[in-house]
PyMOL Python script that loads the backbone (N, CA, C, O; Angstrom):
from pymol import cmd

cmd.read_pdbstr("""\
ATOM      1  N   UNK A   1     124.431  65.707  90.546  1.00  0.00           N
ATOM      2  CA  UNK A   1     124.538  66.620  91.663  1.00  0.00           C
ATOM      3  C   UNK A   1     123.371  66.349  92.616  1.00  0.00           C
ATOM      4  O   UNK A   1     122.185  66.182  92.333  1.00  0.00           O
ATOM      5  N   UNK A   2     124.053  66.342  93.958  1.00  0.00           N
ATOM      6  CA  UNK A   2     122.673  65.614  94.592  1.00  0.00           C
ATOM      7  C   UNK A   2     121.756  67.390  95.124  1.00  0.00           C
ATOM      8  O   UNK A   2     122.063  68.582  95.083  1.00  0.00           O
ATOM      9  N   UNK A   3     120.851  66.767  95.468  1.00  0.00           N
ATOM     10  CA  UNK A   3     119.452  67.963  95.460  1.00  0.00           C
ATOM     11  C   UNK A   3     119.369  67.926  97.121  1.00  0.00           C
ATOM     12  O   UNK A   3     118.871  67.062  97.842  1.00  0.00           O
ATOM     13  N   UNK A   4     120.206  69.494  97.564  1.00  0.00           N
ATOM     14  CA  UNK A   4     119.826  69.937  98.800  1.00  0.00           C
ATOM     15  C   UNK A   4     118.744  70.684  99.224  1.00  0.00           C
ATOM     16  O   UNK A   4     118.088  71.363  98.434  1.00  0.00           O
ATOM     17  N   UNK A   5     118.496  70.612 100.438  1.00  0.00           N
ATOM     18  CA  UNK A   5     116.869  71.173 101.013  1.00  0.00           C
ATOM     19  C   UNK A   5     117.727  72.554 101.439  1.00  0.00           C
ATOM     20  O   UNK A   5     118.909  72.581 101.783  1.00  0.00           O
ATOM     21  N   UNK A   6     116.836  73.660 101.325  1.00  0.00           N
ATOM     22  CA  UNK A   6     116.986  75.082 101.717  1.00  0.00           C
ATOM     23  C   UNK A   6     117.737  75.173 103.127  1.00  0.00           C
ATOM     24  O   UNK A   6     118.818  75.758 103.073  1.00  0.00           O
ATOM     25  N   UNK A   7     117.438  74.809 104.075  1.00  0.00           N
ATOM     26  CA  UNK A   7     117.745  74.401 105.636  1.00  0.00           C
ATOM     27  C   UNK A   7     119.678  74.201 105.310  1.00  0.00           C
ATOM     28  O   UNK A   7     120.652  74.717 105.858  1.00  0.00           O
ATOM     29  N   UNK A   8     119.554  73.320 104.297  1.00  0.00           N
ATOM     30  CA  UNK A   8     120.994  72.536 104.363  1.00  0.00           C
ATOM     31  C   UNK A   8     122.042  73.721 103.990  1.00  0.00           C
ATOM     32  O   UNK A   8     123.055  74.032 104.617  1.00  0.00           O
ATOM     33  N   UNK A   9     121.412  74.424 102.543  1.00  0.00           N
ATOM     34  CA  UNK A   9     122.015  75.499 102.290  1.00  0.00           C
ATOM     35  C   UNK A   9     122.363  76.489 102.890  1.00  0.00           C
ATOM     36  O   UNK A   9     123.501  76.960 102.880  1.00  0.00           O
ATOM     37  N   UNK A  10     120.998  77.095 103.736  1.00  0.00           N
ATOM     38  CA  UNK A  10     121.310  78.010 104.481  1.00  0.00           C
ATOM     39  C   UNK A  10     122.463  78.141 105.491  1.00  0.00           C
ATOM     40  O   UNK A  10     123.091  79.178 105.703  1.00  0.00           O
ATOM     41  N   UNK A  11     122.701  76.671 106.226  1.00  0.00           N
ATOM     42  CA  UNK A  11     123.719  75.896 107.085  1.00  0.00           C
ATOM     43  C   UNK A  11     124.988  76.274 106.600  1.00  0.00           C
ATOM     44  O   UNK A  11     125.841  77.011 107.096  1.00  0.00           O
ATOM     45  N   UNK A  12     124.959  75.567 105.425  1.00  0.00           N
ATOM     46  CA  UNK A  12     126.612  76.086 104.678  1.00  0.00           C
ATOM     47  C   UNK A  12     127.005  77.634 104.522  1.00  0.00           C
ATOM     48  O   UNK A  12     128.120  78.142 104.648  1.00  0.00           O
ATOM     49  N   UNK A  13     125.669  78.296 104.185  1.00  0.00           N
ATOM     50  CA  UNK A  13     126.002  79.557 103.588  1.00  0.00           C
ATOM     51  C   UNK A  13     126.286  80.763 105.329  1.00  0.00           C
ATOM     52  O   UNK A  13     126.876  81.806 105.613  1.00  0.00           O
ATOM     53  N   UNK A  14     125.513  79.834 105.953  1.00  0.00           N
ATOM     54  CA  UNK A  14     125.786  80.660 107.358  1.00  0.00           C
ATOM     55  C   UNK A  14     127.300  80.820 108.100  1.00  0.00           C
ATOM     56  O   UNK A  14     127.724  81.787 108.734  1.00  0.00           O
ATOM     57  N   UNK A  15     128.122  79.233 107.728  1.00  0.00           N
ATOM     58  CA  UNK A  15     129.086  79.091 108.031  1.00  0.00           C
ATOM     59  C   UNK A  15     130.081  80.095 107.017  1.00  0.00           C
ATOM     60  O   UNK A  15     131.191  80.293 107.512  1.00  0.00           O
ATOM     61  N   UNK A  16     129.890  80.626 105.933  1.00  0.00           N
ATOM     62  CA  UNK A  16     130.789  81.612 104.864  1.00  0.00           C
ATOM     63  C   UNK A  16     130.374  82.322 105.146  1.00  0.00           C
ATOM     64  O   UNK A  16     131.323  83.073 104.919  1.00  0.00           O
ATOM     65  N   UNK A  17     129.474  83.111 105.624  1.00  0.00           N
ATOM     66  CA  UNK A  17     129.018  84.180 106.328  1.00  0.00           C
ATOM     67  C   UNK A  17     129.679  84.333 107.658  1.00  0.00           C
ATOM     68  O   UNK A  17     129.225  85.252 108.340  1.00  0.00           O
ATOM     69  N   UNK A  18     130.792  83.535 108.248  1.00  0.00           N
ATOM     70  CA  UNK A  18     131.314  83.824 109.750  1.00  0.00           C
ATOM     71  C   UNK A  18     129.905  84.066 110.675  1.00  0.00           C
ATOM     72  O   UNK A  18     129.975  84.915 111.564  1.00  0.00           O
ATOM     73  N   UNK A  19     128.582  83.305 110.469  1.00  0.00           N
ATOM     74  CA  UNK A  19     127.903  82.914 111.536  1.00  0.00           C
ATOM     75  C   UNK A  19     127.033  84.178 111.223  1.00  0.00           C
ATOM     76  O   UNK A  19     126.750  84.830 112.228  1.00  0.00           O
ATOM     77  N   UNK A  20     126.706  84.504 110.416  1.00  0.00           N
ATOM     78  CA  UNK A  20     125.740  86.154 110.104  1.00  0.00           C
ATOM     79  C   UNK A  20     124.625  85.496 109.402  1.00  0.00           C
ATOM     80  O   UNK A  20     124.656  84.287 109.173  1.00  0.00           O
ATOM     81  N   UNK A  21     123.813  86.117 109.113  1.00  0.00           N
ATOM     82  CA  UNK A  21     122.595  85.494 107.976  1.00  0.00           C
ATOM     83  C   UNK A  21     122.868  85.576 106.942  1.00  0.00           C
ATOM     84  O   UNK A  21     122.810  86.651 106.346  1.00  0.00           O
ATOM     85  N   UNK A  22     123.269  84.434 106.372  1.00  0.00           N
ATOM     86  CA  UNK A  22     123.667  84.290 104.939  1.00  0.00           C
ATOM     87  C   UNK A  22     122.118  85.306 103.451  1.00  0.00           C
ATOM     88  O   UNK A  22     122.266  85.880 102.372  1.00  0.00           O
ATOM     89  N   UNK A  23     121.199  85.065 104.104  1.00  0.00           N
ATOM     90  CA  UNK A  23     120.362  86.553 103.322  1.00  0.00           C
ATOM     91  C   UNK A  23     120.579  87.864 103.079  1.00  0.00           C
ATOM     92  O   UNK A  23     120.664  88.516 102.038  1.00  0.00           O
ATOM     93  N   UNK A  24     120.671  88.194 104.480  1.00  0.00           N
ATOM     94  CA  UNK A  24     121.479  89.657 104.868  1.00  0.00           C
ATOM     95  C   UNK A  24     122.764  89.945 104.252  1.00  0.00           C
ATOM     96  O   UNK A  24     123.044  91.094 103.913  1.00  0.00           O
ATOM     97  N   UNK A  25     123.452  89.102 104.109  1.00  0.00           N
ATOM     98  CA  UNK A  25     124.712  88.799 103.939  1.00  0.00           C
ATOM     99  C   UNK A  25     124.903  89.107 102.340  1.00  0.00           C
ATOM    100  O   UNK A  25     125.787  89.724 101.745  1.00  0.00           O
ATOM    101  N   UNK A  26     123.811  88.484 101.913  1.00  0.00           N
ATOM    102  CA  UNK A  26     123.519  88.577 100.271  1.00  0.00           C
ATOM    103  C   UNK A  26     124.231  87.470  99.643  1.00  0.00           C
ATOM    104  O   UNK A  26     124.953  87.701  98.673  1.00  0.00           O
ATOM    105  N   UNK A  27     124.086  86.212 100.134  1.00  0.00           N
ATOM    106  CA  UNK A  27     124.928  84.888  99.531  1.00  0.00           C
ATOM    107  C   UNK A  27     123.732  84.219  99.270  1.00  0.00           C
ATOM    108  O   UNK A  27     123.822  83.518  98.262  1.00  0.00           O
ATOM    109  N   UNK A  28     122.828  84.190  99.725  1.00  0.00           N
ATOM    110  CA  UNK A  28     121.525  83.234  99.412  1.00  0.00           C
ATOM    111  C   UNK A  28     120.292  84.037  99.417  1.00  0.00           C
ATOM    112  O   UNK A  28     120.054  84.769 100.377  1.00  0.00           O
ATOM    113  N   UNK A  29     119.495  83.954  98.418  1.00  0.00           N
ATOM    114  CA  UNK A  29     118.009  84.274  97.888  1.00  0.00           C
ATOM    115  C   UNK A  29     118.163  86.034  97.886  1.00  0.00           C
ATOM    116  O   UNK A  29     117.380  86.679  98.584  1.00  0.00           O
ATOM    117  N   UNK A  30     119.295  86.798  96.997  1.00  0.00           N
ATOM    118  CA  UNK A  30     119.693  87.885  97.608  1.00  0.00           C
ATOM    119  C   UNK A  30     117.823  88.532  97.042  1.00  0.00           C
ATOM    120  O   UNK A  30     117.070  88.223  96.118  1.00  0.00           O
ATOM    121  N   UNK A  31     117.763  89.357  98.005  1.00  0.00           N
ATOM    122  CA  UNK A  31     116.625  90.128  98.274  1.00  0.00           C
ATOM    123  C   UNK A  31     116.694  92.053  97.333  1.00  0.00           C
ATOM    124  O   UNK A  31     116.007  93.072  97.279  1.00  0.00           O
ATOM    125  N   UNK A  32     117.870  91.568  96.837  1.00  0.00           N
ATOM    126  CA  UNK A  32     118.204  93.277  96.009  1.00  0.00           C
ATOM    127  C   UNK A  32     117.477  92.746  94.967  1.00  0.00           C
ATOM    128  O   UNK A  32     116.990  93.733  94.415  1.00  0.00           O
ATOM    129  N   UNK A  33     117.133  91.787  94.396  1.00  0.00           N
ATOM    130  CA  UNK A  33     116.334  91.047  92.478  1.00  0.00           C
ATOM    131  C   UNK A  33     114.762  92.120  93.222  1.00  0.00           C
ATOM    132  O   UNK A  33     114.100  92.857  92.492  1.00  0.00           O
ATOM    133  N   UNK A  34     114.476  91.947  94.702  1.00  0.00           N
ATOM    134  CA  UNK A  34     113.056  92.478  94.465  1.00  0.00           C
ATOM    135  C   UNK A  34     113.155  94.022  95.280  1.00  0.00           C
ATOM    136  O   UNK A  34     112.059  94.533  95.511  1.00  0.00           O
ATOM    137  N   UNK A  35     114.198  94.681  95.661  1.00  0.00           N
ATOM    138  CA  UNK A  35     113.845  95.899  95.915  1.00  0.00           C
ATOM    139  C   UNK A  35     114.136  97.003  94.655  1.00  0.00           C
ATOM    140  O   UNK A  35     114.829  96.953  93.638  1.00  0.00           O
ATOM    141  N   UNK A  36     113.429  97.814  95.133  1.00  0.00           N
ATOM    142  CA  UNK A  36     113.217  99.477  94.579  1.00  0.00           C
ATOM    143  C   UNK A  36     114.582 100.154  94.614  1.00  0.00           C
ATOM    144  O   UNK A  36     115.300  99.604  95.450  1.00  0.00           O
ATOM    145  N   UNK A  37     115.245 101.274  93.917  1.00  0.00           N
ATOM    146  CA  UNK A  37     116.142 101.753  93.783  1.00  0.00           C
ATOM    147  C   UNK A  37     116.985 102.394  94.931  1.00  0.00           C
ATOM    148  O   UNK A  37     118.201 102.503  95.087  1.00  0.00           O
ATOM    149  N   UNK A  38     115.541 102.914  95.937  1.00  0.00           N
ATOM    150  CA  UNK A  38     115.771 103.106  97.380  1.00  0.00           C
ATOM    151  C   UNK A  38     115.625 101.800  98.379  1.00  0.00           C
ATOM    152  O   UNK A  38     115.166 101.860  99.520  1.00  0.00           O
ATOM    153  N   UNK A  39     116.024 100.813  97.837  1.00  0.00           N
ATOM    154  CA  UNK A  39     116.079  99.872  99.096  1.00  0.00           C
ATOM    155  C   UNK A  39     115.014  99.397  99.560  1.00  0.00           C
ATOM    156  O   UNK A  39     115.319  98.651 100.491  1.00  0.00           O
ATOM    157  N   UNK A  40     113.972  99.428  99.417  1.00  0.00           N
ATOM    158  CA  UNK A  40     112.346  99.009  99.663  1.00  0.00           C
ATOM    159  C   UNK A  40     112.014  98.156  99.058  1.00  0.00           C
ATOM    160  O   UNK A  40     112.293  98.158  97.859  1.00  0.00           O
ATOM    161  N   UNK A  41     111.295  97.095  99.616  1.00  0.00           N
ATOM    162  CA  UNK A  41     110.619  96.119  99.250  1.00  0.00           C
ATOM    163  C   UNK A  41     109.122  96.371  98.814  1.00  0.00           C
ATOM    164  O   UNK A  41     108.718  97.533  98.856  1.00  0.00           O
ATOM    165  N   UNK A  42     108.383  95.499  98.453  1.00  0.00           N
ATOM    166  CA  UNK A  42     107.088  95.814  97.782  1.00  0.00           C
ATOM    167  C   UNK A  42     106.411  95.822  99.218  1.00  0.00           C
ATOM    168  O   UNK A  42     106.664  94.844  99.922  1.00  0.00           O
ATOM    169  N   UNK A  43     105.541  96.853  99.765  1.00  0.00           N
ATOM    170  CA  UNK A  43     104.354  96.209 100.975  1.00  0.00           C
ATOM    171  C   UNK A  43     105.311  96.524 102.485  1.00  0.00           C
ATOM    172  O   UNK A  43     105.077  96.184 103.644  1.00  0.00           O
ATOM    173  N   UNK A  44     106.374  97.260 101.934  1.00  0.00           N
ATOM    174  CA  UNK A  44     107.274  97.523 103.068  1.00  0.00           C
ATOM    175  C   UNK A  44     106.343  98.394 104.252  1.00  0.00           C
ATOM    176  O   UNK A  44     105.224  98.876 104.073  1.00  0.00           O
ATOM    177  N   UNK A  45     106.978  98.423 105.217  1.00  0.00           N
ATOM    178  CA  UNK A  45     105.995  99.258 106.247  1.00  0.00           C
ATOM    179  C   UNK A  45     106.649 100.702 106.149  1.00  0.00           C
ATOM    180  O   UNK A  45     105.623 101.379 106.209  1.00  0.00           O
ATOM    181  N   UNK A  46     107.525 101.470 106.056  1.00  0.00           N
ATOM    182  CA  UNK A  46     108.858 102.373 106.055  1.00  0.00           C
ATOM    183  C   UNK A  46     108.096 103.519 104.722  1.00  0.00           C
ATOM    184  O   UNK A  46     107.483 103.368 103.665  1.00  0.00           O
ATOM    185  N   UNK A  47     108.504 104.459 105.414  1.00  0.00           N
ATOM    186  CA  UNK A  47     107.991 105.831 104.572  1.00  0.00           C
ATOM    187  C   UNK A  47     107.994 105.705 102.620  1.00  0.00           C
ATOM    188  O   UNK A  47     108.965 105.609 101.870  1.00  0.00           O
ATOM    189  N   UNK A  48     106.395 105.759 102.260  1.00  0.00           N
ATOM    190  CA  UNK A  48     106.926 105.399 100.491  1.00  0.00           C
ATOM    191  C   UNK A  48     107.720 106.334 100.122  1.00  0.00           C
ATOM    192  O   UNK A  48     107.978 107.436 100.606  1.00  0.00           O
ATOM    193  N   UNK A  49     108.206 105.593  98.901  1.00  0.00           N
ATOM    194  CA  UNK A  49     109.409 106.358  98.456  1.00  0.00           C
ATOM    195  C   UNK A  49     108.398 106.455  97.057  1.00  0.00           C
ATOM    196  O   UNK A  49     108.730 107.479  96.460  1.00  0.00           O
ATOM    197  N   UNK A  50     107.150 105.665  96.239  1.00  0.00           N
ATOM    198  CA  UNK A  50     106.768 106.083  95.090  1.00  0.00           C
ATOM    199  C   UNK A  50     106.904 104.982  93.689  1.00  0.00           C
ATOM    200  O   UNK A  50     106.486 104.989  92.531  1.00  0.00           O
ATOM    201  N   UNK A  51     107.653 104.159  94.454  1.00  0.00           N
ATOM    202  CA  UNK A  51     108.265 103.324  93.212  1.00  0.00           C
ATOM    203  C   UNK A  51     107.243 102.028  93.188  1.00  0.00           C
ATOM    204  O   UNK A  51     107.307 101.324  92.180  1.00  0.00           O
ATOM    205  N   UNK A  52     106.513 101.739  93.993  1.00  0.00           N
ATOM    206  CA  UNK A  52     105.306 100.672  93.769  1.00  0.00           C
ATOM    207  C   UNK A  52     104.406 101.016  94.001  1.00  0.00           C
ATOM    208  O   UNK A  52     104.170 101.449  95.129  1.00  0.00           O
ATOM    209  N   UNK A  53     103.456 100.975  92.994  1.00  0.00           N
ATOM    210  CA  UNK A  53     102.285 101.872  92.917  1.00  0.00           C
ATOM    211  C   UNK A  53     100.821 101.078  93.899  1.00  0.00           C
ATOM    212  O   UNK A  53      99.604 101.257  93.851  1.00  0.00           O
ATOM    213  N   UNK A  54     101.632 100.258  94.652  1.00  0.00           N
ATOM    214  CA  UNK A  54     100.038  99.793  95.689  1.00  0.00           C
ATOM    215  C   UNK A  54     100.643 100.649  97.074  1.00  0.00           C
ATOM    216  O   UNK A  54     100.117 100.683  98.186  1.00  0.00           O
ATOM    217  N   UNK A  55     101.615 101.163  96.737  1.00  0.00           N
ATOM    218  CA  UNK A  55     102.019 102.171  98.399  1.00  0.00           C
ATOM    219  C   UNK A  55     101.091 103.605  98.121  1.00  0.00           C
ATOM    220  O   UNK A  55     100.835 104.108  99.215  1.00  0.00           O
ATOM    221  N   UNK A  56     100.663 104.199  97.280  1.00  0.00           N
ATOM    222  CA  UNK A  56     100.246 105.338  96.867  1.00  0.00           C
ATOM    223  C   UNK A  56     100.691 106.726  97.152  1.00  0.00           C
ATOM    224  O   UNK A  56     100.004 107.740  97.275  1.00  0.00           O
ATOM    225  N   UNK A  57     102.322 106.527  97.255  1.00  0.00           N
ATOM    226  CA  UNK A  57     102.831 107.984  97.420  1.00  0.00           C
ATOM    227  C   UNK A  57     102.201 109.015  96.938  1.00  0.00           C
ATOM    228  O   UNK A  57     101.528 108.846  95.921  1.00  0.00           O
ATOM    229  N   UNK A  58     102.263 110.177  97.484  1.00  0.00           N
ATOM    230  CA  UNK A  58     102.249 111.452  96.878  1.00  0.00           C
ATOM    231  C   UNK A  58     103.143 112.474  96.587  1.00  0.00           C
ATOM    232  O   UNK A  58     103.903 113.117  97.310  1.00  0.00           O
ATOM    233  N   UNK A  59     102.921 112.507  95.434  1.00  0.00           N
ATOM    234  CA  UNK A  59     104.068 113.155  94.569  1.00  0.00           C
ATOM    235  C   UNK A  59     103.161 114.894  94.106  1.00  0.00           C
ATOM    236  O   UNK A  59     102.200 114.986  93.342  1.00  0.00           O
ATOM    237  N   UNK A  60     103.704 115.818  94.690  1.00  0.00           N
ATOM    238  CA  UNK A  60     103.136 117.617  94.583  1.00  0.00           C
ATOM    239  C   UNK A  60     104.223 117.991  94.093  1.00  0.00           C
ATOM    240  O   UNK A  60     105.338 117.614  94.455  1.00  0.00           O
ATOM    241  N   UNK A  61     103.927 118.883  93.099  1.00  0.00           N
ATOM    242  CA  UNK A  61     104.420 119.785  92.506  1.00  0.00           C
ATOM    243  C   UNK A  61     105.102 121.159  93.246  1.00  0.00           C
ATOM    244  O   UNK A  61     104.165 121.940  93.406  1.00  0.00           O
ATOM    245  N   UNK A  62     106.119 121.649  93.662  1.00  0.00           N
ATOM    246  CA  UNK A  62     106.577 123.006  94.196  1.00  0.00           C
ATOM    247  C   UNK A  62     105.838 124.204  93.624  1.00  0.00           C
ATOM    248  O   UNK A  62     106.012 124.305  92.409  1.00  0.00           O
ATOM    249  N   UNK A  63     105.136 125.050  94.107  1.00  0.00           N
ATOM    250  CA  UNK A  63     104.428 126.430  93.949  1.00  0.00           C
ATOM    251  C   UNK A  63     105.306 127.026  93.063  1.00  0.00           C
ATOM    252  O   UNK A  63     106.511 127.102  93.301  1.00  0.00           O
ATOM    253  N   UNK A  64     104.652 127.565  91.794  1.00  0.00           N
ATOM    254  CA  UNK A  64     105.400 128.626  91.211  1.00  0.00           C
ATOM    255  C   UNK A  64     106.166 129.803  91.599  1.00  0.00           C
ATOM    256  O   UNK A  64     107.075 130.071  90.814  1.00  0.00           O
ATOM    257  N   UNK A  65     106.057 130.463  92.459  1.00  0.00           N
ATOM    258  CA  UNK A  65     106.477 131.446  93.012  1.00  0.00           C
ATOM    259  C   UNK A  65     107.556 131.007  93.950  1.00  0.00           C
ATOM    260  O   UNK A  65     107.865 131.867  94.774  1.00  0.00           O
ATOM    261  N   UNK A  66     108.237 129.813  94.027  1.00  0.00           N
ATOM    262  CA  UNK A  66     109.308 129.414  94.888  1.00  0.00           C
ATOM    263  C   UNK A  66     110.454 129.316  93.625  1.00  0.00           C
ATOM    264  O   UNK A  66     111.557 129.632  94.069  1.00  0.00           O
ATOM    265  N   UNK A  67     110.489 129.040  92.488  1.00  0.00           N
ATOM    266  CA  UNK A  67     110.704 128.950  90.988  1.00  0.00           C
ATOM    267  C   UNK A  67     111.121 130.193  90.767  1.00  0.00           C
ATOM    268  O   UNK A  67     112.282 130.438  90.441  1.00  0.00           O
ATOM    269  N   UNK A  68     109.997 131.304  90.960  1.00  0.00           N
ATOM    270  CA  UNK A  68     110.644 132.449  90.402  1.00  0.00           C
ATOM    271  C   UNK A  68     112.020 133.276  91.059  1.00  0.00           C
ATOM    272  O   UNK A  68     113.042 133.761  90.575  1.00  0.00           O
ATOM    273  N   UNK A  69     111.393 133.137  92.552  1.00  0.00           N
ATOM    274  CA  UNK A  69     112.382 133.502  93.808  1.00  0.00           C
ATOM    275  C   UNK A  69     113.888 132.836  93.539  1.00  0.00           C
ATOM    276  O   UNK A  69     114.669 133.659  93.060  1.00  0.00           O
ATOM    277  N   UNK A  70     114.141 132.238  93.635  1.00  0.00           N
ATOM    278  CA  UNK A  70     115.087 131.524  93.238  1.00  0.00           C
ATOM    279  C   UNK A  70     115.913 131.945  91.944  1.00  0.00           C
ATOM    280  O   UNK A  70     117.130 131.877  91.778  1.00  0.00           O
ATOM    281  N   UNK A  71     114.800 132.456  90.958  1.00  0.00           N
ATOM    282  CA  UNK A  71     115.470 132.595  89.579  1.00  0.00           C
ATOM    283  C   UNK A  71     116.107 134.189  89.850  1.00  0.00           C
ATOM    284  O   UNK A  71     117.068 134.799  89.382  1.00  0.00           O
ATOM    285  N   UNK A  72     114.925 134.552  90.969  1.00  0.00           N
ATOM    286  CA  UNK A  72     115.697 135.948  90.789  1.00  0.00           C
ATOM    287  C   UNK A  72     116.803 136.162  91.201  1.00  0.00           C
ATOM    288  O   UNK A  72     117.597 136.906  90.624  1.00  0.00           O
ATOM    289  N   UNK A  73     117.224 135.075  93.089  1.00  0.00           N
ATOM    290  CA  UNK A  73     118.289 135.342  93.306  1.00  0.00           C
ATOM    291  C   UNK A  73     119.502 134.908  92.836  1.00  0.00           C
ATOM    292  O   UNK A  73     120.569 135.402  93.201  1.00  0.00           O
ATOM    293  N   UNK A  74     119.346 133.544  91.633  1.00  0.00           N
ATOM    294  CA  UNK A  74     120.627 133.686  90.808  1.00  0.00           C
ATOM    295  C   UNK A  74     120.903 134.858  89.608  1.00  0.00           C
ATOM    296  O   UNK A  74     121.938 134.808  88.944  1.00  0.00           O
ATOM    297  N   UNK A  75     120.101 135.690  89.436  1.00  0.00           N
ATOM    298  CA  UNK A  75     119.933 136.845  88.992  1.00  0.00           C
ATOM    299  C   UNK A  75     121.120 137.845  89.365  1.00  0.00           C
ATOM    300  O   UNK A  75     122.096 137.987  88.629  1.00  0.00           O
ATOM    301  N   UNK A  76     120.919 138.669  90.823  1.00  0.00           N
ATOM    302  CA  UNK A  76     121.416 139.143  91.703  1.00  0.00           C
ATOM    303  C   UNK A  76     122.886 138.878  91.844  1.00  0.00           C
ATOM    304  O   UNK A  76     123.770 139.719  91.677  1.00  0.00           O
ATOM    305  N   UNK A  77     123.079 137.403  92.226  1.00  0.00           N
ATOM    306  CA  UNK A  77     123.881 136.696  92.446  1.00  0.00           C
ATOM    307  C   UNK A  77     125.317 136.951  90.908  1.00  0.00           C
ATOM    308  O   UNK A  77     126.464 137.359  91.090  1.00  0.00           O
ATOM    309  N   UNK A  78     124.760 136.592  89.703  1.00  0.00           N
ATOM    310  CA  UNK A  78     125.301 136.627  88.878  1.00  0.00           C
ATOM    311  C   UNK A  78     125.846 138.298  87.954  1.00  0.00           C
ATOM    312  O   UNK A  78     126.607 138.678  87.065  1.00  0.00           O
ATOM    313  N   UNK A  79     124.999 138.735  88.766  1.00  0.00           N
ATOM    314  CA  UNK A  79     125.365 140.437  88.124  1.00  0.00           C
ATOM    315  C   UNK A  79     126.405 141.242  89.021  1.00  0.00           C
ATOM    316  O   UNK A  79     126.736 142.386  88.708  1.00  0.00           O
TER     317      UNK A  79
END
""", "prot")
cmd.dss("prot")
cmd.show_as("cartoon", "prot")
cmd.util.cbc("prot")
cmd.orient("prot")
């Protein structure tokens, strides 16, 4: 099997792509092996989502008292 250069591939794969970016496209070097569950890449610029820990999301806990409120009105709700 003879040994094509990336360039050549891309060429072919652009043409099965109807002229789109065969990457985008997801026919060559698909880019989903390195994203996050939300679609993010490592070092992305786009709001963290938490899932690679050199972005340093912040992840807070909801106030207790939003917990209780809630519990009461399925309370209410259910009686």
């Amino acid at each position: 099997m003879p040994h094509q250069t990336f360039a050549a591939r891309y060429r072919a794969t652009e043409r099965l792509a109807g002229g789109r970016c065969p990457i985008e496209a997801g026919l060559l070097c698909r880019l989903a092996d390195h994203e996050c569950r939300h679609g993010r890449l490592a070092f992305d610029r786009s709001a963290p989502c938490g899932c690679w820990p050199e972005e340093g999301a912040v992840v807070r806990a909801l106030p207790e008292g939003i917990s209780r409120s809630k519990r009461r009105q399925s309370e209410r709700v259910a009686a």
